[in-house]
N, C-alpha and C positions, 0 to 999 in steps of 0.2 A: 504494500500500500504506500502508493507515493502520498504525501502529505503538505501542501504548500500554505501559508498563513499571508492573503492577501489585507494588506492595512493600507494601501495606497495605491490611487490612481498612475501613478507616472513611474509606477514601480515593475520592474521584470516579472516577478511573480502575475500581476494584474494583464500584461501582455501575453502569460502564459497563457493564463484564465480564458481571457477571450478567443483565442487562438483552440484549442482542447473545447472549448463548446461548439466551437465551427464543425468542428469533428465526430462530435458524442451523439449518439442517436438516443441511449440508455442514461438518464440522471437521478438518482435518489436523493430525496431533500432531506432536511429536518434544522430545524432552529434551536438558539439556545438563550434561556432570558435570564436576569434575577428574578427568584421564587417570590412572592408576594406571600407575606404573611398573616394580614389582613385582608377586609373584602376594601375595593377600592371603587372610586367611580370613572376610572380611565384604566384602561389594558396596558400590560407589563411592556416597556421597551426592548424590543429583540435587540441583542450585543453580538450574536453568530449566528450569521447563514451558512450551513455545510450545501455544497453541489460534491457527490462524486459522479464521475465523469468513467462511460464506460467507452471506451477506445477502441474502435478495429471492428472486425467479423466477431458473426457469431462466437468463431473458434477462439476468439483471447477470451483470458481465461477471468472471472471480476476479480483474481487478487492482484491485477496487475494492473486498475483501475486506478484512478487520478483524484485525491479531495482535497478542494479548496475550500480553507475557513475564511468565510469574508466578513474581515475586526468589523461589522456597523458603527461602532463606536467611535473608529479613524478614521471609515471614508467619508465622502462628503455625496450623500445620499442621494441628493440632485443630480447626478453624475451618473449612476448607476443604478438606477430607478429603470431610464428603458431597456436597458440590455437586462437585467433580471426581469421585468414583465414581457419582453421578446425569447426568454428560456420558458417563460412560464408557459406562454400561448402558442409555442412553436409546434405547428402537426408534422414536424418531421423530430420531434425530439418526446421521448416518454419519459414520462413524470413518475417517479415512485418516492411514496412516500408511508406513512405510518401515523394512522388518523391526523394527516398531515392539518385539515378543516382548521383545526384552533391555534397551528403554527401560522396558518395563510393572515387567519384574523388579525394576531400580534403583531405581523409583519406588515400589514395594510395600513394597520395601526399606527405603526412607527414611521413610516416613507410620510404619512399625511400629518403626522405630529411635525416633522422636521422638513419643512421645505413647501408645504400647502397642499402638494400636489396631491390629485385623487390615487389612492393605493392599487392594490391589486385584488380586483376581483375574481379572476377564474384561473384554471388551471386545468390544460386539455392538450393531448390527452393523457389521464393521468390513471393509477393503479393503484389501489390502497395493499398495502401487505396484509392486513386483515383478511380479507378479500380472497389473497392467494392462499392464505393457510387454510383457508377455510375449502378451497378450490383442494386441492394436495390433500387433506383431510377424506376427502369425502371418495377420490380416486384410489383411497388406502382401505378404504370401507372404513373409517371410523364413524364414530358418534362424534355431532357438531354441536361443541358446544354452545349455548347460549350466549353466556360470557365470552366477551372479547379478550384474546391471550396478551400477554404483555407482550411487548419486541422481544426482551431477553429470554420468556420462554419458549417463540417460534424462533429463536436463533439455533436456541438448544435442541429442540426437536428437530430441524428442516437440518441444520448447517453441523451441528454438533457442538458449537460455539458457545462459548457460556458469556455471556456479555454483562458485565458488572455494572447494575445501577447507583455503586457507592456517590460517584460526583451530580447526579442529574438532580440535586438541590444545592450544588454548589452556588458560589456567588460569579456569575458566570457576565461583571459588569465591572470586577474587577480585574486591573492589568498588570503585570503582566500575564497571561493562561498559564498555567503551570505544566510541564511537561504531561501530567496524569489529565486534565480536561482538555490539552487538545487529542492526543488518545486515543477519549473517549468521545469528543467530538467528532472524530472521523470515522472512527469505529459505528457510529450510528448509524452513518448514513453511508459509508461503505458494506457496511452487512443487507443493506436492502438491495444493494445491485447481487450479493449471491443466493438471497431466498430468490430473486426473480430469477435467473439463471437456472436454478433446479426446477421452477413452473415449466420455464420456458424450454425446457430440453423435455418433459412430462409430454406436453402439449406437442411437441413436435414428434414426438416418439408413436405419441399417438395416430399418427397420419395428419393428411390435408385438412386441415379447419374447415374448408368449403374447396370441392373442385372447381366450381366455375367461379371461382374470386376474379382469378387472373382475367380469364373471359371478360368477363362484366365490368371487370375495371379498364378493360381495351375497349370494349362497346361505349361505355359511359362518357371516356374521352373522346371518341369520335364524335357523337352527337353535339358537339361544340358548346360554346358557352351559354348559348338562351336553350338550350332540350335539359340542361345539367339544372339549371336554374328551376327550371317548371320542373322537376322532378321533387320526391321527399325528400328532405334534408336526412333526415335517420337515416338511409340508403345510401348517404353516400356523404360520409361525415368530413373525411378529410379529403377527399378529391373537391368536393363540393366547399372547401374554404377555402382553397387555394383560387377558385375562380370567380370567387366573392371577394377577394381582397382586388381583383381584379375591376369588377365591377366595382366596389367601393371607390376605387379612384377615380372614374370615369364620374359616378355621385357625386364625387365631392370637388365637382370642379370652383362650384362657385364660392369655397371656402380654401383659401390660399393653406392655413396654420392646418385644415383638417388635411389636404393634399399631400402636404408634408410629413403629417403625424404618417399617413398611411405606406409613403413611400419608402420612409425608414425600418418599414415593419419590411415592407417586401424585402427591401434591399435584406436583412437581418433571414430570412427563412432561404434567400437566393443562395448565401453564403453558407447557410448549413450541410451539413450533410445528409442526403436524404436516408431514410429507412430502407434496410432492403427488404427484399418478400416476404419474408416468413415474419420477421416482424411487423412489418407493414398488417398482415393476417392476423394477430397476434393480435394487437393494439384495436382493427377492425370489430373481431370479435367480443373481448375483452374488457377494452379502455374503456373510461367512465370521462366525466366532465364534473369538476369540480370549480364550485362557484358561492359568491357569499350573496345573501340577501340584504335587502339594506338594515333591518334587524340584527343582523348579525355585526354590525359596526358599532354598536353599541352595549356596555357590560352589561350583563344578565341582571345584577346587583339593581344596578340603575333603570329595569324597566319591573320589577318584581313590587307590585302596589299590593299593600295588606301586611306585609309580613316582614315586620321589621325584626331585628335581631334583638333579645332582651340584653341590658345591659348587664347583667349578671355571667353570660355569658362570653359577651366582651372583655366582661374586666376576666373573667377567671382565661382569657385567651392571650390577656397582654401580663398576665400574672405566668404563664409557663415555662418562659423563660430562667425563672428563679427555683423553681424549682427542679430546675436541671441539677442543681450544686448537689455533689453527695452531701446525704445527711449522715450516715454509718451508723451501728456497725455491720457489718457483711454477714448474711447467713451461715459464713462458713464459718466465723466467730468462735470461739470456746467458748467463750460466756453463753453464749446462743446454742451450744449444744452440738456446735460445728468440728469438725475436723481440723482445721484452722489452715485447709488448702484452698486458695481461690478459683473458684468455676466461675466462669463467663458463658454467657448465650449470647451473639451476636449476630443482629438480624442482618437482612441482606441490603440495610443499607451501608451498615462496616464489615460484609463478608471476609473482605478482603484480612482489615483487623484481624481476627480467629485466626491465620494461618499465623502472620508475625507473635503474635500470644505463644503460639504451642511452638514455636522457635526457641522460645525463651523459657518453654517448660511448664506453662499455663496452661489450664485444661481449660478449655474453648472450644465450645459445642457449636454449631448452626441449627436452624430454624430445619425440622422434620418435613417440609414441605416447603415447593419453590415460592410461593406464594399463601405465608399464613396471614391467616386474622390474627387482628390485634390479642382475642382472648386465646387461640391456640398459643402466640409467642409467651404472653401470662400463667397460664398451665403449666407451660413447658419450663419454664425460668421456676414457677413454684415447685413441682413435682420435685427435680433435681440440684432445689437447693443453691440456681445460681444467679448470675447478678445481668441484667438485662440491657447488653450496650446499644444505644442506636441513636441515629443523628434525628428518629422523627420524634420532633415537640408534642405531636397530638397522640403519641404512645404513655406520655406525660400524667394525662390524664386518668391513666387508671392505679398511680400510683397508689392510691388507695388500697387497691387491690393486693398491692404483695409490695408492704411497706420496705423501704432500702433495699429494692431487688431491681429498681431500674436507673441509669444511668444516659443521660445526653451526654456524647462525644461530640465537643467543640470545633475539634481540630479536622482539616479534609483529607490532608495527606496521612500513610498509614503508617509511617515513620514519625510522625509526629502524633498521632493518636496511640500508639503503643508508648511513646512516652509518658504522653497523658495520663494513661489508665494505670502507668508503673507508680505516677508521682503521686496520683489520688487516691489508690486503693493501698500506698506505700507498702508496693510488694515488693518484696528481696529475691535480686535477680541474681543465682550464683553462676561462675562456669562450668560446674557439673551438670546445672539444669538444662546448658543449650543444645539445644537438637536432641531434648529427650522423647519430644512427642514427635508423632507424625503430621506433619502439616497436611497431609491428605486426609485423615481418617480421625485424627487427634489420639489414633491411640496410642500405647507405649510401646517404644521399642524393646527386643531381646537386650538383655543389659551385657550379654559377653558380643564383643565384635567379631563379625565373621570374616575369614581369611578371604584374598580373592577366589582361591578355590570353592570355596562354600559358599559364596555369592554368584559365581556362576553356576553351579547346581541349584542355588532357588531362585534362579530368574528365568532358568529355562520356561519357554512358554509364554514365558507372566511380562517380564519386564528387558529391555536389550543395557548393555551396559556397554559406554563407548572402551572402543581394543585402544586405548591411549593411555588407559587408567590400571591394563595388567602388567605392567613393569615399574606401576609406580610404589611396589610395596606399601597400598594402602590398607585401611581397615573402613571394612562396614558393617552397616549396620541396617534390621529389618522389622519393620514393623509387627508384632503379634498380632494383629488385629485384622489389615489387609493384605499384609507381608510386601508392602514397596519397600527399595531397596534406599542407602544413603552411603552416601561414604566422605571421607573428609573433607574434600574438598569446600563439599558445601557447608561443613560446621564451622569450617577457617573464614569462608566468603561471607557467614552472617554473623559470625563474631564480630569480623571486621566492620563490618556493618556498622552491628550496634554499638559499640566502642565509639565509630565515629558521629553516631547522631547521640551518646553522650555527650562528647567531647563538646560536637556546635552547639547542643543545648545549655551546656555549662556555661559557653562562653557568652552564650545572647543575655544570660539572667546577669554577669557579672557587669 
């Protein structure tokens, strides 16, 4: 995954940008704003636009795809208003997105906050991933469920991909991005060009979408511009805009600025690359058209008469905050009847959290399901006695529930959140303890180290071990629980590690 961060008009990168859309017939969108944590009576300012950019024939391959973050924060939005509504509306370019509807809204939002101009209304033609899984689902024989799946659990299913929601409530309006959200920035909307890739080879594999396409789209162009016209527009979606934009100019003669608007659109579709066949069919059958109402320009908050919010509720919403603070002591406590070892459950918005924990010897569970309810994660944290980490404030609220068993994590990064939870729950980190659990499985390792010999006898099968690491006279070691394998190297690499996000922490407090 190439990854480019465009902040500026007159910049290489931004000459790339345009240049690779001329080219791209396949685009996956998605946006990224600050979270709002209140209700508000104006919509969230979008700070990143992702486009990946799918390059070539059928035959490239999406992880050799192209994502540009476009900073909205640095560009100067005026500028780059038509060439993003010329990707939107372009019928030679498909739109994939991921109930993209409320990203379009923000985004419409934001272009008409900063500069006047009317935003973006539609988006065509366009493919929800929803849509597709649901498509793939039903080709598998499964049951379809009601519920709409999260992105990261049709990545997991379709792709195999397991895609971390830890940063998608970051503060995504502060700069600089940090290594870990742009990532995850690209990783969003580059994972939509390979769920669409496995539809699209499905669908193909399947046979001809329709034999007479081809026909009927050679018939449909002969009959020239006024037979296409007097025809149904649903019959013939995108041949039929391409010679409306046509006719629109000839309309618009008697308006100089509308002649213009529409010239720069052709010039703009002239320059793309068109679709070939099979997607061309594809998109025919398939594509949808996405578009806002003019209701949908305005917050939900703001048109909702009757049902005001009690302020009891308010206040106990700007009161959550506070009580994030540990109050203590820890279930696992002696006083409390504890073992006085620290267990953690860490939900999947610090999944990541739980592995660096069991690094350092911490027993750190994850959520039984990819997607729990709040009272499952409750249960689960009560039953086993442990302490409930997670970045969501509205998990806050059931404090009540299982008093000093849940915990807001401040920090985003997971080198700095493993700090966090070291300093607040002031646990004692020894070097006996590193790499005593498995970061895969959290369970414990065999405590005698296995010879290279005897590591290659329990990997057969199971796990490959690179031929660079048999002459290094090392020692490993194997999980009892799922039996992966480890060996020094990597107990040296997270030592190292942690030694040195010691060391810069020490130095930032001094």
């Amino acid at each position: 995954m190439d990854i480019h961060i465009v902040s500026s008009i007159d910049s290489s990168e931004f000459t790339h940008l345009t240049r690779t859309l001329s080219k791209s017939t396949v685009i996956g969108l998605d946006a990224e704003w600050k979270p709002v944590r209140s209700q508000r009576s104006t919509f969230p300012t979008v700070t990143l636009l992702q486009l990946a950019c799918q390059i070539g024939d059928d035959s490239a391959g999406w992880d050799e795809s192209v994502v540009f973050l476009l900073d909205l924060s640095s560009l100067p939005l005026p500028s780059i208003r038509e060439l993003i509504k010329d990707v939107l509306v372009s019928p030679d370019i498909l739109k994939l997105g991921f109930k993209f509807k409320q990203d379009l809204i923000y985004l419409s939002s934001t272009f008409r906050a900063q500069g006047g101009n009317p935003g973006f209304d539609e988006v065509e033609p366009y493919m929800d991933i929803t849509n597709i899984n649901k498509f793939l689902q039903h080709k598998q024989g499964k049951k379809i469920s009601k519920d709409t799946k999260s992105l990261s659990a049709i990545c997991e299913e379709i792709l195999g991909l397991h895609l971390s929601k830890e940063l998608q409530c970051s503060d995504w309006s502060h700069r600089p991005l940090t290594e870990e959200q742009i990532r995850y920035a690209a990783t969003d909307a580059h994972c939509l060009l390979g769920i669409f890739k496995i539809f699209q080879a499905k669908v193909i594999k399947e046979g001809p979408l329709c034999n007479h396409v081809n026909e009927q789209h050679q018939s449909i162009v002969s009959l020239g511009l006024k037979g296409i016209l007097e025809m149904p527009d649903c019959e013939n979606k995108l041949v039929g805009r391409k010679f409306c934009n046509a006719l629109d100019i000839v309309q618009a003669t008697a308006s100089s600025e509308e002649c213009e608007r529409i010239a720069r659109g052709v010039e703009v579709i002239r320059k793309t690359k068109p679709m070939d066949e099979s997607l061309w069919k594809i998109v025919r059958k398939y594509g949808e058209k996405l578009f806002l109402r003019e209701s949908d320009r305005n917050p939900k908050a703001s048109r909702r008469k009757g049902k005001r919010r009690s302020s009891v509720v308010v206040c106990e919403e700007k009161q959550l905050e506070n009580y994030g603070d540990w109050q203590g002591p820890p279930p696992w406590d002696i006083s409390l009847g504890g073992d006085g070892c620290p267990k953690f459950l860490c939900d999947v918005m610090v999944e990541g959290l739980a592995k660096h924990l069991r690094c350092v010897g911490v027993d750190a569970a994850v959520p039984h399901s990819r997607k729990p309810e709040p009272r499952e994660l409750i249960d689960q944290a009560y039953k086993e006695k442990r302490v409930l980490l997670t970045r969501d404030a509205k998990l806050l609220r059931h404090q009540y529930l299982i008093k000093n068993q849940i915990y807001r994590v401040n920090n985003l990064l997971k080198n700095e959140q493993l700090l966090e939870v070291i300093e607040v729950f002031q646990l004692k980190i020894s070097e006996d303890q590193l790499m005593s659990r498995c970061t895969k499985c959290n369970g414990r390792f065999i405590q005698k180290p296995l010879t290279v010999e005897e590591a290659i006898e329990a990997a057969k099968g199971f796990q490959k071990i690179p031929n660079c690491l048999f002459d290094k006279n090392l020692e490993f070691w194997q999980c009892m629980d799922c039996n992966q394998l480890y060996w020094e190297v990597v107990y040296f690499l997270f030592s190292l590690i942690l030694e040195m996000s010691f060391f810069s922490n020490t130095e930032n407090t001094l």
